[in-house]
Biopython code that builds the backbone (N, CA, C, O; Angstrom):
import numpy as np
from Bio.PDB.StructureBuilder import StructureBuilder

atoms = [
    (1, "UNK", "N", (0.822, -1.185, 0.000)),
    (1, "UNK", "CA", (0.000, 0.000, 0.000)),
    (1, "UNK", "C", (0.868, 1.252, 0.000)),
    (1, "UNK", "O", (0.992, 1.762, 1.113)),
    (2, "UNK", "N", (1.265, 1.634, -0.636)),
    (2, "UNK", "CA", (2.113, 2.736, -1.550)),
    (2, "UNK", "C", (1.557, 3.834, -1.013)),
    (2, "UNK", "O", (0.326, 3.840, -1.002)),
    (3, "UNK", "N", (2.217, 4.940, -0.480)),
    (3, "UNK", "CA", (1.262, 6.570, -0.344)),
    (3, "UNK", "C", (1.359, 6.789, -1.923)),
    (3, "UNK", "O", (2.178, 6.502, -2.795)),
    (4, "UNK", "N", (0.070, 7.466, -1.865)),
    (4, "UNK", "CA", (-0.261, 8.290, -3.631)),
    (4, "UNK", "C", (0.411, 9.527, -3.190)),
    (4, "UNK", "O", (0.304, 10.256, -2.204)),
    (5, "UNK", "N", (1.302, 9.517, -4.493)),
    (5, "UNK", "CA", (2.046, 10.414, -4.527)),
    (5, "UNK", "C", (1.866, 11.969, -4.245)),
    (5, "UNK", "O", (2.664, 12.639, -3.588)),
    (6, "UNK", "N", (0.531, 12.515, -4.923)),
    (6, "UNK", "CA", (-0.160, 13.471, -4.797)),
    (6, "UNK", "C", (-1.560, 12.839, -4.838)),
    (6, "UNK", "O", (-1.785, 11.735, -5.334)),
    (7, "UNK", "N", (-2.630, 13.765, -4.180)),
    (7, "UNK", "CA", (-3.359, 13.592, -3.555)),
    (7, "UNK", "C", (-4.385, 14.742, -5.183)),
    (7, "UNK", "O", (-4.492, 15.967, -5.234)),
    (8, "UNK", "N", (-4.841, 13.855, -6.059)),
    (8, "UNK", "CA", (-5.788, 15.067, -7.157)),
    (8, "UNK", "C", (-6.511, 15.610, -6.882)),
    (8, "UNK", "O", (-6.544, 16.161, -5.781)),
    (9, "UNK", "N", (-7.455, 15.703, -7.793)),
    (9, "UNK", "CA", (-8.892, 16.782, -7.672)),
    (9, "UNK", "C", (-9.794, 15.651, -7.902)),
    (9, "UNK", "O", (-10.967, 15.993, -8.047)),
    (10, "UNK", "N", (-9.513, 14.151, -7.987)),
    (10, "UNK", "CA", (-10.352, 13.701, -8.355)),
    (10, "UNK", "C", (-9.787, 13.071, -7.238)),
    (10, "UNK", "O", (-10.736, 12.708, -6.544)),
    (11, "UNK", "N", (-8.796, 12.775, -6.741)),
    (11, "UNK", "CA", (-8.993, 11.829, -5.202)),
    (11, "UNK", "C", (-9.636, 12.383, -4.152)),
    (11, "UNK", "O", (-10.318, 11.716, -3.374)),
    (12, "UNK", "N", (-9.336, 14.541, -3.994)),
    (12, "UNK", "CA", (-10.317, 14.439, -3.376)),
    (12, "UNK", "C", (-11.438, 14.546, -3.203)),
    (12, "UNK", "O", (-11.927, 14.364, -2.088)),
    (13, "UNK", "N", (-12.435, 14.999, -4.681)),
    (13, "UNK", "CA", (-13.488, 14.258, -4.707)),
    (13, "UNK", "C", (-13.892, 12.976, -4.029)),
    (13, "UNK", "O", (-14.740, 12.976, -3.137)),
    (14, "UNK", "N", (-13.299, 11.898, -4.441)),
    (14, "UNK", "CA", (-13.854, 10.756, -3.841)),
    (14, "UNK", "C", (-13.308, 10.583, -2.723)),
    (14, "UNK", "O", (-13.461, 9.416, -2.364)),
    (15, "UNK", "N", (-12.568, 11.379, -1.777)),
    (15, "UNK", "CA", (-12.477, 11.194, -0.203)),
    (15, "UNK", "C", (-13.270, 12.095, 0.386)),
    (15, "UNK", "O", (-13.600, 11.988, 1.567)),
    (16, "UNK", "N", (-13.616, 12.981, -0.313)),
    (16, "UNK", "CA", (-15.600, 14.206, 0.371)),
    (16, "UNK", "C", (-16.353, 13.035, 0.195)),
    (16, "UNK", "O", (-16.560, 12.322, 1.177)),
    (17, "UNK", "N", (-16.875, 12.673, -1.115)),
    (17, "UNK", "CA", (-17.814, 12.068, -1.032)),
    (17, "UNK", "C", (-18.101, 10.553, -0.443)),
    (17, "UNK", "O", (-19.227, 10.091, -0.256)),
    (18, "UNK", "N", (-16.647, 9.763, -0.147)),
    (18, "UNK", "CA", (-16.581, 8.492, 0.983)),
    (18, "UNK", "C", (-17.282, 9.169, 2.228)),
    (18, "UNK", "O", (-18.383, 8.964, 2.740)),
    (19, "UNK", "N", (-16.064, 10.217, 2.595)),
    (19, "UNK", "CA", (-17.110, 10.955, 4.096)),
    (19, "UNK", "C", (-18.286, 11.416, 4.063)),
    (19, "UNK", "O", (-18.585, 12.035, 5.084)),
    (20, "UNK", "N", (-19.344, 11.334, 3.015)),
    (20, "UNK", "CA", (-20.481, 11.946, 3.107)),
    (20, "UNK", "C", (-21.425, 10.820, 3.265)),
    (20, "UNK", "O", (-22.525, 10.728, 3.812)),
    (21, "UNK", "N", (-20.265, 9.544, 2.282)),
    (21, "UNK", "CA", (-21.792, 8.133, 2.601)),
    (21, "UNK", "C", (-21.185, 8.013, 3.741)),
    (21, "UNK", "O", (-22.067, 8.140, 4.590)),
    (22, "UNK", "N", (-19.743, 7.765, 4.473)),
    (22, "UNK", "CA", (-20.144, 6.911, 5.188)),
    (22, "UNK", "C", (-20.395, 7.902, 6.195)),
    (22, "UNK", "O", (-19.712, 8.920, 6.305)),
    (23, "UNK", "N", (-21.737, 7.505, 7.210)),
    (23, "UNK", "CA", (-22.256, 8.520, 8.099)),
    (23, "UNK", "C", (-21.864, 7.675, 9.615)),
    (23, "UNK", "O", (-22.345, 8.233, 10.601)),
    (24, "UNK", "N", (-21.387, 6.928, 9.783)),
    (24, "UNK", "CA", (-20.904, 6.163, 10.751)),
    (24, "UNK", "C", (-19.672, 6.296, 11.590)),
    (24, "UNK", "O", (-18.682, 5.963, 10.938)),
    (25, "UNK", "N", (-19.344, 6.731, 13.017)),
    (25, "UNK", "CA", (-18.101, 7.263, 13.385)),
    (25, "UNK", "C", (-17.511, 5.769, 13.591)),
    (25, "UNK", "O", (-18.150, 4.725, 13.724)),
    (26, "UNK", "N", (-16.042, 5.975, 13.580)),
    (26, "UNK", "CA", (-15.540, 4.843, 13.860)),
    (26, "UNK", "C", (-15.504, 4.084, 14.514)),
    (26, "UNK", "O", (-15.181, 2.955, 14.143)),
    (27, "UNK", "N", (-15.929, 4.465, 16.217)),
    (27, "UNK", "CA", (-16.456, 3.926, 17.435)),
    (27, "UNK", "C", (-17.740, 3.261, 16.923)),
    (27, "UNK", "O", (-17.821, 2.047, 17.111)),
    (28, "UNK", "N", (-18.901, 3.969, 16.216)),
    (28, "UNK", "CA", (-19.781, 3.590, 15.826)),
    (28, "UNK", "C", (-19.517, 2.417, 15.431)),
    (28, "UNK", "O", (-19.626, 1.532, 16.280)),
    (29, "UNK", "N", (-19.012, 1.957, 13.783)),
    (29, "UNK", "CA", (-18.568, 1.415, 13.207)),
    (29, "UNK", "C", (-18.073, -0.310, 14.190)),
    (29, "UNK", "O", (-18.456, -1.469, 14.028)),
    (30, "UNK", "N", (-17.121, 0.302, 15.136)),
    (30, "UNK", "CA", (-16.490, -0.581, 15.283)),
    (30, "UNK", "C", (-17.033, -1.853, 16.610)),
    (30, "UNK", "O", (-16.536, -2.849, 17.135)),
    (31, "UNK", "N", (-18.191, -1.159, 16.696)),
    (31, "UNK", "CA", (-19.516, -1.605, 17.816)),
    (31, "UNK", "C", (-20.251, -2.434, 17.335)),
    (31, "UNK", "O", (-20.546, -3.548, 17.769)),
    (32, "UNK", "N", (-20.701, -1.709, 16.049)),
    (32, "UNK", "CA", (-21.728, -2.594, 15.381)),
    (32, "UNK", "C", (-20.795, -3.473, 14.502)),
    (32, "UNK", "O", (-21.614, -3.961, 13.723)),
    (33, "UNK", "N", (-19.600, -3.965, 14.156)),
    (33, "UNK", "CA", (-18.783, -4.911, 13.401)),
    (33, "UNK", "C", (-19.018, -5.916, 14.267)),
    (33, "UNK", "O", (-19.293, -7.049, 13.874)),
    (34, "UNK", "N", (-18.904, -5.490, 15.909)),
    (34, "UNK", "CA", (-18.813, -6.705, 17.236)),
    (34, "UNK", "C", (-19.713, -7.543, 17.359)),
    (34, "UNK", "O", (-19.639, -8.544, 18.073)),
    (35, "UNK", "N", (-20.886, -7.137, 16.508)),
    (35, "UNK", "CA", (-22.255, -7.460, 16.888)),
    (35, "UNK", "C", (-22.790, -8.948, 15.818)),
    (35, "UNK", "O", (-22.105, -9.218, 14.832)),
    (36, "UNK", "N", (-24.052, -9.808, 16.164)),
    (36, "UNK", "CA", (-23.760, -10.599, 16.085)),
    (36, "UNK", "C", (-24.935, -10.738, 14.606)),
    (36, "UNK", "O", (-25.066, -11.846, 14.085)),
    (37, "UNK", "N", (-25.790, -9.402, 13.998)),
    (37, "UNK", "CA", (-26.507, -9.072, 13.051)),
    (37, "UNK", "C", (-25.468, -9.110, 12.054)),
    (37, "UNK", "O", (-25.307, -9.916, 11.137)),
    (38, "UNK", "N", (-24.689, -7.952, 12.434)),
    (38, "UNK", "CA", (-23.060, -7.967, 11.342)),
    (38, "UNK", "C", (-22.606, -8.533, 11.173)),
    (38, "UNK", "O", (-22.106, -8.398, 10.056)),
    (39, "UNK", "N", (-22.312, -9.416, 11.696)),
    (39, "UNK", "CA", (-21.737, -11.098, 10.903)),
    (39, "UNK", "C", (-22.356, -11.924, 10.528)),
    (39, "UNK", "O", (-21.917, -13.074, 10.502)),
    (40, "UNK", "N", (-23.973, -11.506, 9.982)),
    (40, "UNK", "CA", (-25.041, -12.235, 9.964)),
    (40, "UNK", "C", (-25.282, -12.184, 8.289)),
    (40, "UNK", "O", (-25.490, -13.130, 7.529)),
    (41, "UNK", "N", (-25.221, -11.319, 8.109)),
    (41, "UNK", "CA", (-25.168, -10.502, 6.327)),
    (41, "UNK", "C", (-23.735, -10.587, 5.458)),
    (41, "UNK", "O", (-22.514, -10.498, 5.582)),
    (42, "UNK", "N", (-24.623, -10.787, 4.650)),
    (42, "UNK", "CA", (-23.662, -9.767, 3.223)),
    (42, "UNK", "C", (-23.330, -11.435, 2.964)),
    (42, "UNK", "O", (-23.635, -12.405, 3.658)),
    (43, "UNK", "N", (-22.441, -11.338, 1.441)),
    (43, "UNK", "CA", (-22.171, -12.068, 0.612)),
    (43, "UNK", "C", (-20.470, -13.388, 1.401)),
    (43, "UNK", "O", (-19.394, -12.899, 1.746)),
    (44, "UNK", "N", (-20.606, -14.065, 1.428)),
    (44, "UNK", "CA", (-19.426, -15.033, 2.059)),
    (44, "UNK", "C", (-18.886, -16.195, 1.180)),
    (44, "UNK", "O", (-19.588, -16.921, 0.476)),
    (45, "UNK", "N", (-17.398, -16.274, 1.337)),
    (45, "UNK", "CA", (-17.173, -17.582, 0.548)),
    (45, "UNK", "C", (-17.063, -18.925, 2.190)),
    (45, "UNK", "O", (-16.303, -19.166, 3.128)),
    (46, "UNK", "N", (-18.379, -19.417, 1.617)),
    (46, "UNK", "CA", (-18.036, -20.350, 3.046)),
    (46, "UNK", "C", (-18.337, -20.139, 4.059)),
    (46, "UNK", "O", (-19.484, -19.889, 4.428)),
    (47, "UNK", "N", (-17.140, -20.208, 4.876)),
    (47, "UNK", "CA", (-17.352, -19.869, 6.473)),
    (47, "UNK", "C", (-16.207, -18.466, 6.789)),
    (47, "UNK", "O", (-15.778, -18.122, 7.891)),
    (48, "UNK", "N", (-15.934, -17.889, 5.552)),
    (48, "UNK", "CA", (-15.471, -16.826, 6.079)),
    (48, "UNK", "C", (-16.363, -15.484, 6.522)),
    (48, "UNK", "O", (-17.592, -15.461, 6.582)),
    (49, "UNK", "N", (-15.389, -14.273, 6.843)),
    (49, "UNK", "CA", (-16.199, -12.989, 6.973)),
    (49, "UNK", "C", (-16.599, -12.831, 5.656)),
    (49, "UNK", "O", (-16.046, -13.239, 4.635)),
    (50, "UNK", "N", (-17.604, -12.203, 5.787)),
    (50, "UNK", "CA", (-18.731, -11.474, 4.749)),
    (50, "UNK", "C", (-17.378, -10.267, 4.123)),
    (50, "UNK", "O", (-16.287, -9.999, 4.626)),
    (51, "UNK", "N", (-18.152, -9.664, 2.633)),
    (51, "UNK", "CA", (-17.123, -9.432, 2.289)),
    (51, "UNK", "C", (-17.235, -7.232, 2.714)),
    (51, "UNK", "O", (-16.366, -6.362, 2.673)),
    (52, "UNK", "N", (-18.614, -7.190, 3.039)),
    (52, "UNK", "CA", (-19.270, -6.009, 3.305)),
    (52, "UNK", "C", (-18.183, -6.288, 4.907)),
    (52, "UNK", "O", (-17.421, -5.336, 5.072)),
    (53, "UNK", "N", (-18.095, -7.026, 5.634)),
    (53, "UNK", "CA", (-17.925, -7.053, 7.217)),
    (53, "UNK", "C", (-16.368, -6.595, 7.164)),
    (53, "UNK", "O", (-15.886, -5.610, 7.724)),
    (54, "UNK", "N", (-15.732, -7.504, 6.393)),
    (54, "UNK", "CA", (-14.397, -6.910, 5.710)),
    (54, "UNK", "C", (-14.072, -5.575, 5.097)),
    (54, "UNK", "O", (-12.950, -5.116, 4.880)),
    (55, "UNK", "N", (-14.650, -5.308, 4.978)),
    (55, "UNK", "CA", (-15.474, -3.334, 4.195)),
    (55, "UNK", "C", (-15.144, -2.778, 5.321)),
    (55, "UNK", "O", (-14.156, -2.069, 5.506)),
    (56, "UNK", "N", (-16.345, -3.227, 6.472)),
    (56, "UNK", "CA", (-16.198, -2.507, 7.094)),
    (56, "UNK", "C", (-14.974, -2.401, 8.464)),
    (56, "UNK", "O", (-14.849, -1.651, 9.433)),
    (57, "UNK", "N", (-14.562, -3.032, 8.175)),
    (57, "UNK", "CA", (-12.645, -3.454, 8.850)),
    (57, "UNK", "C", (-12.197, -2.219, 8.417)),
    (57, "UNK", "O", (-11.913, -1.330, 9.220)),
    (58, "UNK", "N", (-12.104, -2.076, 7.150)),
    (58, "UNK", "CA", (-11.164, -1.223, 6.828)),
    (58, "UNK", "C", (-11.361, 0.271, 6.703)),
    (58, "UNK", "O", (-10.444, 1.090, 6.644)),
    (59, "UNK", "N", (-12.860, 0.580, 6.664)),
    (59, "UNK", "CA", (-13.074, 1.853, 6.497)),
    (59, "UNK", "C", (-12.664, 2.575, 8.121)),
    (59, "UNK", "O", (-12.293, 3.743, 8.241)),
    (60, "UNK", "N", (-12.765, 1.959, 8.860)),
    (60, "UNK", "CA", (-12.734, 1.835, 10.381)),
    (60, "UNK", "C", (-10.845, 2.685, 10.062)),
    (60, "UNK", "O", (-10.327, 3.714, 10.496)),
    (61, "UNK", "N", (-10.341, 1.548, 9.084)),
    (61, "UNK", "CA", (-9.099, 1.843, 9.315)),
    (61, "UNK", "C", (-8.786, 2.976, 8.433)),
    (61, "UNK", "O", (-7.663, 3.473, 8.510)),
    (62, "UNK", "N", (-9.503, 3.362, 7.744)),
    (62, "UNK", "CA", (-9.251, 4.686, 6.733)),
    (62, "UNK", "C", (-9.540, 5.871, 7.154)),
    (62, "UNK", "O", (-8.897, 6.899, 6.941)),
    (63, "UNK", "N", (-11.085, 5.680, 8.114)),
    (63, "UNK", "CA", (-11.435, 7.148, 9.299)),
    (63, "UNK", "C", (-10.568, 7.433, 10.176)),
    (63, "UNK", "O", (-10.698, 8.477, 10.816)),
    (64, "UNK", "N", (-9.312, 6.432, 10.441)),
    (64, "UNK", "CA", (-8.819, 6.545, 11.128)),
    (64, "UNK", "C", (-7.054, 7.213, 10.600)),
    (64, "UNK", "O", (-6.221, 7.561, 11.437)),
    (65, "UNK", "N", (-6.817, 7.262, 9.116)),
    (65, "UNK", "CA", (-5.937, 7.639, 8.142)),
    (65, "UNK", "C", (-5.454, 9.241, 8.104)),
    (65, "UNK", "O", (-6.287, 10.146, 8.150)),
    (66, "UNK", "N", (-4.569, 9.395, 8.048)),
    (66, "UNK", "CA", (-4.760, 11.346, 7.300)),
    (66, "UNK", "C", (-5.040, 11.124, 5.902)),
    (66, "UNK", "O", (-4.886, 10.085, 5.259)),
    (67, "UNK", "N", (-5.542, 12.423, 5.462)),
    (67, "UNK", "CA", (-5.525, 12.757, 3.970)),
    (67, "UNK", "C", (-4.053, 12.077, 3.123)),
    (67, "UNK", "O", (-3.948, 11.216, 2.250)),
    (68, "UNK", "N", (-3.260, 12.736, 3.693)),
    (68, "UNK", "CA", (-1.870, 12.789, 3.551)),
    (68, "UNK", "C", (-1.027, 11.373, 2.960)),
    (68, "UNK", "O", (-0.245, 11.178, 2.030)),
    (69, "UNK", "N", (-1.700, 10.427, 4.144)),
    (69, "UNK", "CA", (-1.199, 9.467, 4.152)),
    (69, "UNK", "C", (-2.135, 8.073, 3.384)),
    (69, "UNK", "O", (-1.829, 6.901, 3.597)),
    (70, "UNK", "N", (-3.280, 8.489, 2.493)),
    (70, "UNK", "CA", (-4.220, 7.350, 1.767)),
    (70, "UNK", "C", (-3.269, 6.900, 0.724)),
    (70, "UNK", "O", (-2.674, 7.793, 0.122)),
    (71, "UNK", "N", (-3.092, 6.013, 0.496)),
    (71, "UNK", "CA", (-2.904, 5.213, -0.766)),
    (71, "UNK", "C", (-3.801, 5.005, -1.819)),
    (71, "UNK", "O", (-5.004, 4.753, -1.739)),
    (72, "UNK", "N", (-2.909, 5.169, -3.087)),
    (72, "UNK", "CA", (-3.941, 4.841, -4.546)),
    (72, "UNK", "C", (-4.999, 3.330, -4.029)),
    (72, "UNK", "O", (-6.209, 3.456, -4.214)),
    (73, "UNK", "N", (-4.570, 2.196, -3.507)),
    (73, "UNK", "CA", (-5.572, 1.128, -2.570)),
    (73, "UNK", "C", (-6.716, 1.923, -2.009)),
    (73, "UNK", "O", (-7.801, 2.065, -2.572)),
    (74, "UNK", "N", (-6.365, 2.435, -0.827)),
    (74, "UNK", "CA", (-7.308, 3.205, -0.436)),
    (74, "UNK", "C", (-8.238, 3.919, -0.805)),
    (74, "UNK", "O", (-9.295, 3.867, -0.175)),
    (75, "UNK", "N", (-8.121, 4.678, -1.789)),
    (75, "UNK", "CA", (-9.208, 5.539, -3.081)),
    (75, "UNK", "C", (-9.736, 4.473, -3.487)),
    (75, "UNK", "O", (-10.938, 4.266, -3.318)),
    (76, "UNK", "N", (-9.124, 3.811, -3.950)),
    (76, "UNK", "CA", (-10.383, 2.888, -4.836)),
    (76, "UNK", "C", (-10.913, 1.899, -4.012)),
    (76, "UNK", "O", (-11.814, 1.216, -4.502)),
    (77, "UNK", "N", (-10.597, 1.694, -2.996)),
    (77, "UNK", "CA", (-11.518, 0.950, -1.751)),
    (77, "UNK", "C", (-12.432, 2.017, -1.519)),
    (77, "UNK", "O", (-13.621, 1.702, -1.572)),
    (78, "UNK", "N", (-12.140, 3.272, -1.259)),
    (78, "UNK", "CA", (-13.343, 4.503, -0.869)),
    (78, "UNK", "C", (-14.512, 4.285, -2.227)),
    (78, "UNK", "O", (-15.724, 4.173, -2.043)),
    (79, "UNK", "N", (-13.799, 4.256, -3.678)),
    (79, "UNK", "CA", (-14.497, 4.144, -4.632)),
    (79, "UNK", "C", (-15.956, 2.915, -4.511)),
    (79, "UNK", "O", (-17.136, 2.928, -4.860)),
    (80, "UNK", "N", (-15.184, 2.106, -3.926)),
    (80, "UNK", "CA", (-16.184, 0.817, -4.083)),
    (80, "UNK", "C", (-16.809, 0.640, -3.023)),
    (80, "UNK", "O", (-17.269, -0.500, -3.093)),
    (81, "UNK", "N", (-17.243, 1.347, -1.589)),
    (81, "UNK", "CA", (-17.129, 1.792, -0.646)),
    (81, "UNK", "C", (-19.003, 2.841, -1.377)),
    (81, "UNK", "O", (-20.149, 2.406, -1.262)),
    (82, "UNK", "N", (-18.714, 3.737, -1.816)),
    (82, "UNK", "CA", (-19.282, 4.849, -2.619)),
    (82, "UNK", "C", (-20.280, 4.111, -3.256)),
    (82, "UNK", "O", (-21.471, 4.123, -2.942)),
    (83, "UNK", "N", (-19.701, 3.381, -4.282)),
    (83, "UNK", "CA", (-20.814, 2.665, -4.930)),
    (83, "UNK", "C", (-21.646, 1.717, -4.165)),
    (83, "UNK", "O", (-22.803, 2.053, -3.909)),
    (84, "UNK", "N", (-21.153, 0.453, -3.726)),
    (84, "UNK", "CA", (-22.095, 0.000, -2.765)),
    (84, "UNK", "C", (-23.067, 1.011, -2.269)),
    (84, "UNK", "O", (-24.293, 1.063, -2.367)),
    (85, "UNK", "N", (-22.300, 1.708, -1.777)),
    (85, "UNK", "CA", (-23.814, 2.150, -0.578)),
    (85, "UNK", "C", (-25.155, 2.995, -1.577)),
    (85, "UNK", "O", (-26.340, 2.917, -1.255)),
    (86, "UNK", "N", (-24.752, 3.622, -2.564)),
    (86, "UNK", "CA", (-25.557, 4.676, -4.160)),
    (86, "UNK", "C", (-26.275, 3.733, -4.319)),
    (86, "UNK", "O", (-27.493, 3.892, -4.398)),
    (87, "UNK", "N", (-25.338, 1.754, -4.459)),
    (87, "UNK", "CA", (-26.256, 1.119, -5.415)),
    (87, "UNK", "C", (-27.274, -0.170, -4.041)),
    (87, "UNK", "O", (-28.377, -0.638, -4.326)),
    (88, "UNK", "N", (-26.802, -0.367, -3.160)),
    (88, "UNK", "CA", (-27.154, -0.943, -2.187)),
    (88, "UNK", "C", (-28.681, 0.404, -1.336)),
    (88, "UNK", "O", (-29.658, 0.147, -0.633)),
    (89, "UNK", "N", (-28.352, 1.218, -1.677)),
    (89, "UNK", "CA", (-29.428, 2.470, -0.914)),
    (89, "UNK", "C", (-30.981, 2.739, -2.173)),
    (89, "UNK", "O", (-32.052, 3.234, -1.824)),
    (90, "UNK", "N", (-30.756, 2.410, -3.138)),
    (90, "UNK", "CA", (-31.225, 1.809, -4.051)),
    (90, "UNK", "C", (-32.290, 0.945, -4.021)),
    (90, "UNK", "O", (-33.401, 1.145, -4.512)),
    (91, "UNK", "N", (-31.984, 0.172, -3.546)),
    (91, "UNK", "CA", (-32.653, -1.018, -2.966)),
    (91, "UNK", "C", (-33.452, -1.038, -1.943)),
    (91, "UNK", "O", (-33.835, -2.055, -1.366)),
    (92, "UNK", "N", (-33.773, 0.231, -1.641)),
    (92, "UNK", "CA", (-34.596, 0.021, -0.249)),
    (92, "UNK", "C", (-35.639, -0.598, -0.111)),
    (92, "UNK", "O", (-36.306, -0.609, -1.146)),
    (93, "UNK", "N", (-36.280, -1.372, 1.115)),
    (93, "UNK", "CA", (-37.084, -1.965, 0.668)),
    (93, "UNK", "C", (-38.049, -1.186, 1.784)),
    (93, "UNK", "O", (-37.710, -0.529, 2.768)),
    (94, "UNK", "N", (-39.323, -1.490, 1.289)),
    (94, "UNK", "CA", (-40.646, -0.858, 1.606)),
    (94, "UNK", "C", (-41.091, -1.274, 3.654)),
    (94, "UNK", "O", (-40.710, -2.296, 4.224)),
    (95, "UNK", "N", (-41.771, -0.369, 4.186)),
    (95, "UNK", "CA", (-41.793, -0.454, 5.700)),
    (95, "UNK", "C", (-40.909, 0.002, 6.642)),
    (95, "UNK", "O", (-40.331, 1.075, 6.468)),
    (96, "UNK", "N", (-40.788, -0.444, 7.290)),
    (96, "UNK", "CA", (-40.120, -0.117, 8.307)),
    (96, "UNK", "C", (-38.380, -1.067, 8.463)),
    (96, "UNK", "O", (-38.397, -2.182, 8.985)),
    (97, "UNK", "N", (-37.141, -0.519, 8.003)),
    (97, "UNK", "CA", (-36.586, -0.918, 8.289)),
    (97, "UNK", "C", (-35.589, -0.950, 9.498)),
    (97, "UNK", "O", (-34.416, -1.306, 9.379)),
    (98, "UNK", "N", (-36.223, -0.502, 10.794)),
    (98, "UNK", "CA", (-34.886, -0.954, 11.264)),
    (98, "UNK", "C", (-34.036, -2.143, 11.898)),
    (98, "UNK", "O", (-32.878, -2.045, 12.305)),
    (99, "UNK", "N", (-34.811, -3.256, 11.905)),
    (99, "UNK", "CA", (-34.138, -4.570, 11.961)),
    (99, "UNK", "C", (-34.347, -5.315, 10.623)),
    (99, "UNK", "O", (-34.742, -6.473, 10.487)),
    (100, "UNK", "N", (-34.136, -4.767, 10.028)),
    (100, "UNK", "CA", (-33.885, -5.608, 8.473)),
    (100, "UNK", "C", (-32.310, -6.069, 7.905)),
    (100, "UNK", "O", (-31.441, -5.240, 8.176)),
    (101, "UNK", "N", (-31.886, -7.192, 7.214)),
    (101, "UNK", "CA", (-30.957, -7.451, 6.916)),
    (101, "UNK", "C", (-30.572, -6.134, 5.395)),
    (101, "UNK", "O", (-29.387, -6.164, 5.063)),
    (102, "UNK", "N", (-31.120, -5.507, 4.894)),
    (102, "UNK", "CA", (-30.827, -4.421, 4.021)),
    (102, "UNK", "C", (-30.074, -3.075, 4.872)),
    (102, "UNK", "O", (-29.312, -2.291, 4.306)),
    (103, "UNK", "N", (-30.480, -2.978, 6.445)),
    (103, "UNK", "CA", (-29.850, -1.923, 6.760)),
    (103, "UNK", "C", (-28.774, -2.245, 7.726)),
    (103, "UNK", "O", (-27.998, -1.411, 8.194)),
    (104, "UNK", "N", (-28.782, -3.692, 8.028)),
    (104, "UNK", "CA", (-27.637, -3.971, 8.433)),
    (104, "UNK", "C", (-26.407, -3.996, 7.555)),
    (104, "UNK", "O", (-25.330, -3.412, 7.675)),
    (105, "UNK", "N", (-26.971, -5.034, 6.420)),
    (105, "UNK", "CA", (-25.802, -4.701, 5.708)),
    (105, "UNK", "C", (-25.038, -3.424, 4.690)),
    (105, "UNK", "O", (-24.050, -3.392, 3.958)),
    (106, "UNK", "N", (-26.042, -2.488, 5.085)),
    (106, "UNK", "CA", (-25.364, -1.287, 4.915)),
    (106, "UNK", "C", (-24.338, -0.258, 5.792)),
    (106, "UNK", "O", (-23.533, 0.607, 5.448)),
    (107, "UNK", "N", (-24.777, -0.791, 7.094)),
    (107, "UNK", "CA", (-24.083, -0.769, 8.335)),
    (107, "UNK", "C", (-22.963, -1.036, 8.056)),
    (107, "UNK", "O", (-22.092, -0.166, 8.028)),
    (108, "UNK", "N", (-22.687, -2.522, 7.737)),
    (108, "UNK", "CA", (-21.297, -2.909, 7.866)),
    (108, "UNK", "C", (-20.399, -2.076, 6.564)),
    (108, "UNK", "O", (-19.176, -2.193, 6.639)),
    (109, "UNK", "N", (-20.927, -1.297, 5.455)),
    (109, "UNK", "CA", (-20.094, -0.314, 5.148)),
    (109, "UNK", "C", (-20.227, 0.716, 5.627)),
    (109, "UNK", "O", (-20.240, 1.680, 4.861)),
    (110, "UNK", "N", (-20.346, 0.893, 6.747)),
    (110, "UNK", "CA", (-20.475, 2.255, 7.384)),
    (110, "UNK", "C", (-21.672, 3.033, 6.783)),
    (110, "UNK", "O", (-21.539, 4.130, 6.240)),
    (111, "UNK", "N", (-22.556, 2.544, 6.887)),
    (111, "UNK", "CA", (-23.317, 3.561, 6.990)),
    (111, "UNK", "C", (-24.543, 3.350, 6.814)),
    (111, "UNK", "O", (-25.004, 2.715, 5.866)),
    (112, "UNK", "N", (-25.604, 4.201, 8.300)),
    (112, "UNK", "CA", (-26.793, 3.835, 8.825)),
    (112, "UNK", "C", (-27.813, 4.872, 8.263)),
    (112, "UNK", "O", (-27.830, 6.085, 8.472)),
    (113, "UNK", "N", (-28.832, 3.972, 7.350)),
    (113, "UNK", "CA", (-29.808, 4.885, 6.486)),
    (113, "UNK", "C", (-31.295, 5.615, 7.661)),
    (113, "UNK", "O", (-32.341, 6.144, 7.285)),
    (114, "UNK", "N", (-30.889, 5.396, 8.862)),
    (114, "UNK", "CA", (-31.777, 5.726, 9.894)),
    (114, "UNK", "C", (-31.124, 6.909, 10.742)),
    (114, "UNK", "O", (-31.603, 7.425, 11.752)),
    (115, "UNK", "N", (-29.670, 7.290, 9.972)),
    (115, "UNK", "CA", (-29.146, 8.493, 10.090)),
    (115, "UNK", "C", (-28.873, 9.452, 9.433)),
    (115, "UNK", "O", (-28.164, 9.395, 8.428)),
    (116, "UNK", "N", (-29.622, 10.960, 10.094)),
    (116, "UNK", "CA", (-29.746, 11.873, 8.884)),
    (116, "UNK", "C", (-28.867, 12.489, 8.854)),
    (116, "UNK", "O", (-28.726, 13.322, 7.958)),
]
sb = StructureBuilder()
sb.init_structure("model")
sb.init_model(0)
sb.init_chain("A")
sb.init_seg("    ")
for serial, (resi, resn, name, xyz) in enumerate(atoms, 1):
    if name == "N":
        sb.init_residue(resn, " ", resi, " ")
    sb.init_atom(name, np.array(xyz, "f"), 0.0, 1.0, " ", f" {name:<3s}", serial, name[0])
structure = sb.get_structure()
């Protein structure tokens, strides 16, 4: 994981707009990873972690990053990070969600659609 050399206009675009989906503080984040809904979701090979739960490992570890110090990795983890949640928020489904497996597993990328 290489520091990016310079930091563009288009990296930091997509490090505003990572911090805008993800609405989840890292404490937050790192509460609800512990929990036993969050390891309940998202896509798995097997008996491993989910790959959203793994997501959310790392964003934990990117809120926790300077500007300064992101790697070209890092952007495009924020990138895919971004999309999930645009194309996963998408999907909402009808009623009342707040114990639904749709907003958990949006959780585990950081970020809770029951927060405004």
């Amino acid at each position: 994981m290489a520091k990016t050399e310079s930091i563009t206009e288009s990296d930091r675009a997509t490090i505003k707009e990572f911090k805008d989906v993800v609405n989840m503080t890292p404490k937050e984040l790192e509460s609800w990873l512990k929990t036993e809904e969050s390891q309940q979701v998202g896509q798995k090979d097997g008996d491993s972690e989910s790959i959203g739960h793994q997501s959310g490992r790392r964003i934990v570890e990117l809120l926790h990053t300077k500007q300064a110090d992101y790697s070209e990795d890092d952007i495009s983890h924020m990138k895919k990070v971004i999309a999930y949640i645009h194309r996963h928020s998408a999907q909402r489904p009808a009623g009342d969600i707040q114990a639904t497996r749709w907003r958990y597993s949006l959780m585990n990328w950081g970020h809770d659609p029951l927060k405004s």
